[in-house]
Backbone as CSV, one residue per row, in Angstrom:
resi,resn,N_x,N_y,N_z,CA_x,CA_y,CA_z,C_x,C_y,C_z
1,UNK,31.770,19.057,17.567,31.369,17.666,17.545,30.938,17.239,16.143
2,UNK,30.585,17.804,15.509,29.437,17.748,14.079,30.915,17.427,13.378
3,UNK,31.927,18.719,13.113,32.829,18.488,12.640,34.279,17.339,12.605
4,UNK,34.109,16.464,13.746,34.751,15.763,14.013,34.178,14.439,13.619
5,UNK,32.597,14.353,13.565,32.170,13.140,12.916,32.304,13.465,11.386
6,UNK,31.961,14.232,10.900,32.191,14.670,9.436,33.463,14.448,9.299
7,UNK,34.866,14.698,9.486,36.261,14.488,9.332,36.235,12.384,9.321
8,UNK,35.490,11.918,10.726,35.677,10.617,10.701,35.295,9.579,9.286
9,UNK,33.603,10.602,9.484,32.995,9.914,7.996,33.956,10.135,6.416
10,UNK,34.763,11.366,6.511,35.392,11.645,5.352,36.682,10.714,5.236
11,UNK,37.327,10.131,6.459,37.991,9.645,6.958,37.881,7.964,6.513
12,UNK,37.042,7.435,6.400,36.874,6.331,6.568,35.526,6.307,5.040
13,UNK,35.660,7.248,4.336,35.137,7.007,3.252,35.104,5.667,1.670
14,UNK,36.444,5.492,2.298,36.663,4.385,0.980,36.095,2.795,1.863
15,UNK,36.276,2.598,2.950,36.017,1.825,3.538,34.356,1.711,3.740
16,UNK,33.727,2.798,3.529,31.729,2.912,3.497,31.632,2.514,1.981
17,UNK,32.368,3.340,0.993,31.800,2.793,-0.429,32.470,1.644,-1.163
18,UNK,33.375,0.695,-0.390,33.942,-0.520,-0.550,33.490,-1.705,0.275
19,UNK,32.032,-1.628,0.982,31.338,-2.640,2.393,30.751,-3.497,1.622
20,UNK,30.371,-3.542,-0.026,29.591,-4.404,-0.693,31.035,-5.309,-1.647
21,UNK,32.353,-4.834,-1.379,33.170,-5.926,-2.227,33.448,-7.001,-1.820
22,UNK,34.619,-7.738,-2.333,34.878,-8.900,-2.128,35.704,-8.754,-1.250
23,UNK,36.701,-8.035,-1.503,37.918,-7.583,-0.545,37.367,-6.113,0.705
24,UNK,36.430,-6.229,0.815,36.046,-4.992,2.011,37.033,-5.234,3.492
25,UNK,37.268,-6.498,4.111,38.468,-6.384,4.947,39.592,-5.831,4.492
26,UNK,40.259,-6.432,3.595,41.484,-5.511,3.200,41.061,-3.901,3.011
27,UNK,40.103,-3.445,2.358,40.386,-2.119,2.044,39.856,-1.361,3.253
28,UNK,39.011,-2.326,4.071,38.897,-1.517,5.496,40.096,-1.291,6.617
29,UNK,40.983,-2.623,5.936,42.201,-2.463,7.210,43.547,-1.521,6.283
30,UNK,43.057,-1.328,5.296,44.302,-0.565,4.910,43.889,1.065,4.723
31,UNK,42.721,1.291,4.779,42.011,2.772,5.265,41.910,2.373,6.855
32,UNK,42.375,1.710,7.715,42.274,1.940,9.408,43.517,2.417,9.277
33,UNK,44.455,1.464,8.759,46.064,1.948,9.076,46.690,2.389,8.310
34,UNK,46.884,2.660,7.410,47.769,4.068,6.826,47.034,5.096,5.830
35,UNK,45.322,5.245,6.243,44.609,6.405,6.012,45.062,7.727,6.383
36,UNK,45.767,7.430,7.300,46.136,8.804,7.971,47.045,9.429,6.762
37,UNK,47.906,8.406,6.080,48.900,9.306,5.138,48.245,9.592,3.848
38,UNK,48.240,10.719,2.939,47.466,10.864,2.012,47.137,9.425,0.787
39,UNK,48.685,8.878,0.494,49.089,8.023,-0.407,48.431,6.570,0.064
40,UNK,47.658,5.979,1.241,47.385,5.090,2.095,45.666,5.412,1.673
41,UNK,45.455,6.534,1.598,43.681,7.162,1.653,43.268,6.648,0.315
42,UNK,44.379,7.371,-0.855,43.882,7.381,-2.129,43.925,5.859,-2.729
43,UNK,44.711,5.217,-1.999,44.866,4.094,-2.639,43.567,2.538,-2.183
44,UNK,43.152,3.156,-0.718,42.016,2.314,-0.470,41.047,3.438,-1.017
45,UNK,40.496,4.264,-1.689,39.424,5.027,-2.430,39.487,4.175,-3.462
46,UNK,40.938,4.483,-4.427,40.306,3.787,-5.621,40.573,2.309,-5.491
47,UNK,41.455,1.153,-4.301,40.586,0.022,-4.444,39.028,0.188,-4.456
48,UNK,38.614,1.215,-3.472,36.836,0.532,-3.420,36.293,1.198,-4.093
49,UNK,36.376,2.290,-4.920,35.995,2.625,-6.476,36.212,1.648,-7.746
50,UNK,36.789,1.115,-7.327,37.185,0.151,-8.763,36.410,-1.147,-8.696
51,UNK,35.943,-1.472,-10.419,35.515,-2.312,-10.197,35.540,-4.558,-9.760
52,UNK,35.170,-4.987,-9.009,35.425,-6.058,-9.084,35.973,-7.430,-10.534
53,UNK,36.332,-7.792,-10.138,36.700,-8.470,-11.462,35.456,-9.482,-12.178
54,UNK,35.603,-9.634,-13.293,34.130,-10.231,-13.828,34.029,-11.421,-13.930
55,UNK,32.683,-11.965,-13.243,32.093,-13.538,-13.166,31.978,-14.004,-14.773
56,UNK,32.853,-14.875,-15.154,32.871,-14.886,-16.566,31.613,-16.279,-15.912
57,UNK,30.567,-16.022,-17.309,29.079,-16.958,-16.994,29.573,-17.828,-18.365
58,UNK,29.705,-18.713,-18.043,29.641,-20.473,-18.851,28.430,-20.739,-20.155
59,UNK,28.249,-20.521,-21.019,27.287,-20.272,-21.786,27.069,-22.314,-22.557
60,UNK,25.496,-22.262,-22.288,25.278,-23.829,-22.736,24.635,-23.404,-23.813
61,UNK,24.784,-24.439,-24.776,23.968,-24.680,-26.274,22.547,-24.584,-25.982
62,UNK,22.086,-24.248,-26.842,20.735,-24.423,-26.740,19.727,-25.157,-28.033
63,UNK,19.512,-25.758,-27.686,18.752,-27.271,-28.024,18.044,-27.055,-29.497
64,UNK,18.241,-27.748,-30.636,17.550,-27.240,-31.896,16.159,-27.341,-31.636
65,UNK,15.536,-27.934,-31.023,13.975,-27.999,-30.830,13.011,-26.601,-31.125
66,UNK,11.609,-26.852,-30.949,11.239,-25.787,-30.434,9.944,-25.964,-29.243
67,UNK,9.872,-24.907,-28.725,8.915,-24.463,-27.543,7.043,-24.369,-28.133
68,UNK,6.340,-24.669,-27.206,5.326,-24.905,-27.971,4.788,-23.872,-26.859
69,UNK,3.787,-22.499,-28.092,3.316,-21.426,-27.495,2.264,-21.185,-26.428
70,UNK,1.605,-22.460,-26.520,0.193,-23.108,-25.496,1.033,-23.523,-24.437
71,UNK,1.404,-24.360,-24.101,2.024,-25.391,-22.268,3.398,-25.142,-22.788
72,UNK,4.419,-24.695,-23.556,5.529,-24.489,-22.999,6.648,-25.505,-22.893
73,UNK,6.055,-26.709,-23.175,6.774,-28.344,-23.565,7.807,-28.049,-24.986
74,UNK,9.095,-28.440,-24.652,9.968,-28.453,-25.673,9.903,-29.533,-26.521
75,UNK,9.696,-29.772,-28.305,9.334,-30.519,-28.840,10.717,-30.207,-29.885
76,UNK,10.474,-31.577,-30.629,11.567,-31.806,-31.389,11.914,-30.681,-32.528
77,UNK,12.917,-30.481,-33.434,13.141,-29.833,-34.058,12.216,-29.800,-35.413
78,UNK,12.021,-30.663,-36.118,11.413,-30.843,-37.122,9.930,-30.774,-36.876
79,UNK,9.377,-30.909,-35.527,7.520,-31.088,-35.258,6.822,-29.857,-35.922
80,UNK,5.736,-30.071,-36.348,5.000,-28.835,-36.265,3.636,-28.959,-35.662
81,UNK,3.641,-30.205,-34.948,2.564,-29.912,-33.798,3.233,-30.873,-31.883
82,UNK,2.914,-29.692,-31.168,3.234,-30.277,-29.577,3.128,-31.446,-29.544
83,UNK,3.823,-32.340,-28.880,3.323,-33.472,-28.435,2.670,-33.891,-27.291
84,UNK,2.615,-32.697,-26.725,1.941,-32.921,-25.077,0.280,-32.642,-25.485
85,UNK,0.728,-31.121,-25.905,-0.973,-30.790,-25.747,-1.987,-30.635,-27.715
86,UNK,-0.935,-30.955,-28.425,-1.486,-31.126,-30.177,-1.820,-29.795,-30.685
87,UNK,-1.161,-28.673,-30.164,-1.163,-28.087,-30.663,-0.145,-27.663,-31.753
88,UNK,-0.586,-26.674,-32.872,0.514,-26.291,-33.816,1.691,-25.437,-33.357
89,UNK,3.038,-25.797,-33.306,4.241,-25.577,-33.043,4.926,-23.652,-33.416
């Protein structure tokens, strides 16, 4: 019995370390149905070994001003004192 869940778990391995992708249906239904053949196993392993493709992140300018070290209020570029709270910049 031990050995037959161990074979299942080894069995259905690419499909446990592929449950956090994007594509986890596909690589679960293509380790259900042609896991059995070696070339079917290896190929849903390294889909769900491999990594996802990358969230390219949109990058915004950031503002010539500066931040004032007391409250944190963004003040103009040239200030050298806050305008919220008068302090020095």
């Amino acid at each position: 019995m031990i050995s037959f869940l161990f074979l299942m778990l080894l069995y259905f391995l690419p499909a446990i370390l592929g449950r956090d992708k994007s594509d986890a249906t596909g690589i679960f239904l293509l380790n259900l149905f042609l896991g059995w053949t070696l070339v079917g196993w290896v190929a849903a392993f390294i889909w769900a070994i491999a990594s996802d493709r990358p969230h390219y992140v949109r990058y915004v300018p950031v503002s010539a001003g500066h931040f004032c070290s007391q409250c944190g209020t963004l003040g103009p570029a040239g200030a050298h004192f806050c305008g919220a709270c008068g302090r020095s910049v």
